[in-house]
C-alpha positions as CSV (number, residue, x, y, z in Angstrom):
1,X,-193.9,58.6,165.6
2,X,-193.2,60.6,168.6
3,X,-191.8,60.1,172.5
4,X,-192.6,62.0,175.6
5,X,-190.3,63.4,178.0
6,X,-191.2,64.9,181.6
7,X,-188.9,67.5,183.2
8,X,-189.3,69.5,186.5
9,X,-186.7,72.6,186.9
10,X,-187.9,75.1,188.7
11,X,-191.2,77.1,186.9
12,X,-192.7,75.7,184.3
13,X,-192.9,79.1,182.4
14,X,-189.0,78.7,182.1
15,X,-189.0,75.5,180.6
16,X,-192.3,75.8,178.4
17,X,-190.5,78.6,176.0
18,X,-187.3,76.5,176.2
19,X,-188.8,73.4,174.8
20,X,-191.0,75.0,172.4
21,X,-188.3,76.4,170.4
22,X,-186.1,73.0,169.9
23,X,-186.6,71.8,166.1
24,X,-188.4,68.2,166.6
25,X,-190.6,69.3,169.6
26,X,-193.7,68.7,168.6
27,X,-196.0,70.0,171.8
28,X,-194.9,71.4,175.2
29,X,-197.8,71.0,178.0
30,X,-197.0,72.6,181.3
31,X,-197.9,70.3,184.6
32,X,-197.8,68.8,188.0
33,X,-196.5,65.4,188.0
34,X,-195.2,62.6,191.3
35,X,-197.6,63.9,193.4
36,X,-200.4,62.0,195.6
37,X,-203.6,64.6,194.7
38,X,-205.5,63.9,191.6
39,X,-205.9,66.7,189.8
40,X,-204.1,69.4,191.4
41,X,-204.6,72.7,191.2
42,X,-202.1,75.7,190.6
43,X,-203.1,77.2,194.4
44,X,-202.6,73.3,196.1
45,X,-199.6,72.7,194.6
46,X,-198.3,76.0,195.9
47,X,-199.1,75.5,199.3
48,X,-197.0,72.4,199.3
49,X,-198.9,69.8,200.4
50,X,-199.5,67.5,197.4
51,X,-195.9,66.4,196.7
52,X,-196.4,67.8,192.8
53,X,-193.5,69.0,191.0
54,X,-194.1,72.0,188.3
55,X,-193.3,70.0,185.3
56,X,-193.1,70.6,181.4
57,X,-194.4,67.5,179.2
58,X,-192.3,67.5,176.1
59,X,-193.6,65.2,172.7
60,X,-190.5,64.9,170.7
61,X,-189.8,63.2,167.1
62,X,-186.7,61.6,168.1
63,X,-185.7,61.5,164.7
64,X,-185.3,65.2,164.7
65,X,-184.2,65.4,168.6
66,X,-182.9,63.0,170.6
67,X,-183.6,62.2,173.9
68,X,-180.2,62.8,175.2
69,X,-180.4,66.1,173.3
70,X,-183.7,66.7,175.2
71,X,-181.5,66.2,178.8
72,X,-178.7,68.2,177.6
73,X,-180.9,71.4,177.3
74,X,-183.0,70.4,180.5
75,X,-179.6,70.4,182.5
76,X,-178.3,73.7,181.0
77,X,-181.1,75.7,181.4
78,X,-181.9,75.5,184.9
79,X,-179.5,74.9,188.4
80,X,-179.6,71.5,188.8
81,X,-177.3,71.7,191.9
82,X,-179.9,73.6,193.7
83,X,-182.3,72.0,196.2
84,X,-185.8,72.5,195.7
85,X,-185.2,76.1,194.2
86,X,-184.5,78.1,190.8
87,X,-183.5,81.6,192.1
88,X,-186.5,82.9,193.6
89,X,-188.6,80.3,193.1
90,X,-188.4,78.4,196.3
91,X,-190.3,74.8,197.6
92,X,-190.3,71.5,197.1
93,X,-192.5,72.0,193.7
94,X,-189.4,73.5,192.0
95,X,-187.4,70.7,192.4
96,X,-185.3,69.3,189.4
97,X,-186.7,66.1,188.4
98,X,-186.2,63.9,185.9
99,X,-189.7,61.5,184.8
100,X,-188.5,58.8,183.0
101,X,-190.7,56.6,181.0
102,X,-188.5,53.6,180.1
103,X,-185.3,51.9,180.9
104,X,-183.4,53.4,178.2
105,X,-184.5,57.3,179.0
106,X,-183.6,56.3,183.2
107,X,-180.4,54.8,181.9
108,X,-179.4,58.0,179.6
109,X,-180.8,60.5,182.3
110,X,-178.5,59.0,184.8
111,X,-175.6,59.2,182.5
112,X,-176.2,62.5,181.4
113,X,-176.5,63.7,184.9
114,X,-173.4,62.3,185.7
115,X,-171.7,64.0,183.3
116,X,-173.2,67.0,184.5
117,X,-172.3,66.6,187.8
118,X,-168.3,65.7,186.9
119,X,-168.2,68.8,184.5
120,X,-170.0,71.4,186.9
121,X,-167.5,69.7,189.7
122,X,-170.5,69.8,192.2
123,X,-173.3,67.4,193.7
124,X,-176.1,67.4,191.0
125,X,-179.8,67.4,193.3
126,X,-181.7,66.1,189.9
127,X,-183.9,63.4,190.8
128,X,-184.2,60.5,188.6
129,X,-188.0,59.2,189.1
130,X,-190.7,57.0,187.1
131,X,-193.2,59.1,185.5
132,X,-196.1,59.5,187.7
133,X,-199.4,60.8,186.6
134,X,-199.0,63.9,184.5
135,X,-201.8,66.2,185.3
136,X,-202.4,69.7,183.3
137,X,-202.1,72.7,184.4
138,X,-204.6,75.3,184.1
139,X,-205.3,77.2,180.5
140,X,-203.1,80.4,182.1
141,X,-200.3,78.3,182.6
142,X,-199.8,77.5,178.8
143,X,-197.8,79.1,176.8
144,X,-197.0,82.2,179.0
145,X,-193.9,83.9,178.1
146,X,-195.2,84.1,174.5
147,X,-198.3,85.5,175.8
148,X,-196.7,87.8,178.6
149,X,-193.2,89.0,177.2
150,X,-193.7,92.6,179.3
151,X,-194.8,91.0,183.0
152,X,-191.9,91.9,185.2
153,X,-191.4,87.8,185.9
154,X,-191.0,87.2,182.3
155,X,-188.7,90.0,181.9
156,X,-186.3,89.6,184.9
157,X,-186.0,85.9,184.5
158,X,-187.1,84.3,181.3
159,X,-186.3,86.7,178.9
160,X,-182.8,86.3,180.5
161,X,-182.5,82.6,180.2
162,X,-184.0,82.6,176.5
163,X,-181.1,84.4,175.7
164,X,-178.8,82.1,176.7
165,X,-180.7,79.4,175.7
166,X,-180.6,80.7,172.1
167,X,-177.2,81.3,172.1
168,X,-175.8,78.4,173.7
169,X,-177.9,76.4,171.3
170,X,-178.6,78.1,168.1
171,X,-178.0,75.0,165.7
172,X,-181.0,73.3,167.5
173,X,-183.3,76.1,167.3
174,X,-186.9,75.8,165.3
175,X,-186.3,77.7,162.1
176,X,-187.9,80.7,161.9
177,X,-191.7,81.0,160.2
């Protein structure tokens, strides 16, 4: 049986490589989610005008990974005391978001963001919202770090934050094929 989990933190090429190497992940599905435009597209969501977030959809066994687990990553791996940005990446579509689906993953994303915020000793932006339509991205947006290691973007900022990921969190890596 597995869970979803929605997250918004700046790119969704950062997160996608993120997620997909957590033991217990079973799928990672870049997006656009809490939005007011069916369907969005890549270029309208750019332009800012259909309220979409860049989001990564995460299906989890949560008896591998837990969903505080999930939160703990989300928060490490991006700036979640930035407004609407993630270094370069600037707009409202690169916001840090939280889509809950339930009570209980709003109740632990508000705790775990509090904890967040007392440990970093600054205001946390995150925004704690009820999943809204998840739309899919386009087929280019999937899975493009592993398909694009050497593009310049990939290299100057995910290759970067891979690293840290990996080292920060090393016991919750996906072994190895």
């Amino acid at each position: 049986m597995t869970e979803q989990a929605i997250f918004g933190g700046g790119c969704f090429w950062c997160l996608d490589p993120v997620f997909q190497s957590l033991a217990g992940v079973r799928s990672v599905l870049p997006g656009y989610c809490g939005g007011h435009v069916a369907h969005p597209t890549y270029e309208q969501v750019c332009r800012q005008d259909t309220g979409h977030v860049e989001v990564v959809q995460v299906e989890y066994d949560p008896a591998a990974v837990s969903y505080r687990t999930l939160l703990e990553v989300f928060f490490a791996m991006h700036d979640p005391t930035s407004l609407n940005r993630q270094g370069g990446d600037v707009g409202p579509q690169y916001a840090s978001v939280v889509f809950y689906m339930n009570d209980e993953q709003r109740a632990l994303a508000s705790a775990v963001m509090a904890e967040v915020q007392e440990a970093l000793g600054a205001p946390v932006c995150t925004r704690i919202e009820p999943a809204a339509p998840f739309w899919l991205a386009e087929g280019l947006h999937h899975d493009y770090y592993q398909r694009n290691p050497q593009q310049s973007y990939c290299q100057a900022v995910i290759s970067p934050k891979m690293a840290k990921f990996r080292k920060r969190f090393t016991s919750l890596l996906r072994p190895s094929p």
